[in-house]
C-alpha positions in Angstrom: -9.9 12.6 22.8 -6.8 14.2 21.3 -5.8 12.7 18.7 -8.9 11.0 16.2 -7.4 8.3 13.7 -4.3 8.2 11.7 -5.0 10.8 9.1 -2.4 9.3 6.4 0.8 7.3 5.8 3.4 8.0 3.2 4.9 6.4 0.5 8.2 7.3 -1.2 8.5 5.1 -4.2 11.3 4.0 -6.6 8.8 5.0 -9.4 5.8 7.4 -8.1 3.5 6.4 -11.8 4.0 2.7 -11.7 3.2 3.0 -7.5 -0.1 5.1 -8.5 -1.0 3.0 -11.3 -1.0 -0.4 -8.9 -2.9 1.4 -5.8 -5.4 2.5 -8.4 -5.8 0.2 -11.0 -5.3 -2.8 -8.8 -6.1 -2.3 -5.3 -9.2 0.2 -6.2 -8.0 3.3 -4.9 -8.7 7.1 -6.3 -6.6 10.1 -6.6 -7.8 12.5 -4.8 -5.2 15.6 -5.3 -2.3 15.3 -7.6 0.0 18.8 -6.6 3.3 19.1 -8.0 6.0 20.4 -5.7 9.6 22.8 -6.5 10.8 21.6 -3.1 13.8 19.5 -4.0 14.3 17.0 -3.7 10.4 16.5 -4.0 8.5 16.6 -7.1 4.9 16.0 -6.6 3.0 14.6 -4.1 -0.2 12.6 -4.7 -3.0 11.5 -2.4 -5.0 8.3 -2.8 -8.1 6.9 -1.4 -9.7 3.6 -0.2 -12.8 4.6 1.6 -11.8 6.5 4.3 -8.3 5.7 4.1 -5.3 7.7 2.4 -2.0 7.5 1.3 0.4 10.1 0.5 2.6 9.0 -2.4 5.7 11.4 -2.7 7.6 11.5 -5.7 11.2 12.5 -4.8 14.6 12.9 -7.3 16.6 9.8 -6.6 15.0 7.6 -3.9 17.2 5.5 -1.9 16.9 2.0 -2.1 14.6 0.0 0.9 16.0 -2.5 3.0 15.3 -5.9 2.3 15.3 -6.7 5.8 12.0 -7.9 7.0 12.8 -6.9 10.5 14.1 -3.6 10.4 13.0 -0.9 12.4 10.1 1.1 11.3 6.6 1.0 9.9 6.5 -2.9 9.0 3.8 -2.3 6.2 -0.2 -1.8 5.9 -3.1 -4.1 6.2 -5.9 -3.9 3.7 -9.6 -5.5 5.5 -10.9 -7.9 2.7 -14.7 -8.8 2.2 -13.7 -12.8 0.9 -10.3 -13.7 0.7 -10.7 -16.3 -2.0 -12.1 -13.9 -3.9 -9.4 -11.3 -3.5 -6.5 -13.6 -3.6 -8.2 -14.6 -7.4 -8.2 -11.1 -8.3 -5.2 -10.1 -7.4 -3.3 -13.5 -9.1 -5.3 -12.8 -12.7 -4.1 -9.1 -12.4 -0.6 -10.7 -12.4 0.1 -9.8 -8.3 2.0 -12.4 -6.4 0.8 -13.7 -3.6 3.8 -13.5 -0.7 2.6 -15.0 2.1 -0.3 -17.8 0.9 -3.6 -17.0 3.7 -3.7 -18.7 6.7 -6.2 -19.2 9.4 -5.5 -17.4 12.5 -8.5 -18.6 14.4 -10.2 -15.1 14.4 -8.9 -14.0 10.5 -7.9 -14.9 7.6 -4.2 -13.3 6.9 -2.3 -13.3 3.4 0.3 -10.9 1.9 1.2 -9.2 -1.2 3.6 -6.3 -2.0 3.7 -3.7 -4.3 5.6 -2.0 -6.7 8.4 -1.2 -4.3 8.2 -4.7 -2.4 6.0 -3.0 0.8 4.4 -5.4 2.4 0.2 -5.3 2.2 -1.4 -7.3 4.7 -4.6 -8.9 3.4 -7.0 -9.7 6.5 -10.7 -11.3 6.3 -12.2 -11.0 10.0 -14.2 -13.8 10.5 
């Protein structure tokens, strides 16, 4: 086959430190390189991991603001594959993260949503 996986997806954020500190600190995700850039308007680019999963976060000079359009065209957001959705949702509320969407039973899954820094929407899904 051609092409393998998605390798990464990208994140500009408003604020690049408060964005790493939430994927880390919160969601349990590593840096894994931290290079800073001279290419205007970026600044430094940072990759974090969750397993075998990766995000780019790229720190630019002054971001525009995102939509607020839940419908707009584009990437729509990420999903994160929980273990126990209780359990996560419980975490996530005593380290102050609002739950968007409350979990509901899709038949198959457990869905919920939460965002982050920047108001991205992160899919929370418990396969059954």
């Amino acid at each position: 086959m051609m092409f393998k996986r998605i390798d990464h997806v990208e994140i500009v954020p408003e604020n690049a430190e408060k964005t790493i500190d939430f994927y880390v600190n919160v969601l349990g995700f590593s840096i894994k390189s931290r290079k800073e850039l001279k290419i205007s308007p970026m600044k430094e680019i940072v990759y974090l991991a969750l397993g075998d999963t990766i995000i780019e976060i790229i720190a630019v000079d002054n971001p525009a603001p995102k939509s607020n359009h839940p419908w707009e065209v584009g990437y729509r957001g990420i999903a994160l594959e929980v273990n126990n959705m209780i359990e996560a949702v419980g975490y996530l509320q005593g380290k102050g993260v609002a739950i968007a969407s409350e979990p509901i039973d899709l038949g198959d899954s457990l869905r919920g949503e939460i965002r982050d820094p920047d108001g991205l929407i992160i899919e929370l899904r418990q396969w059954k």
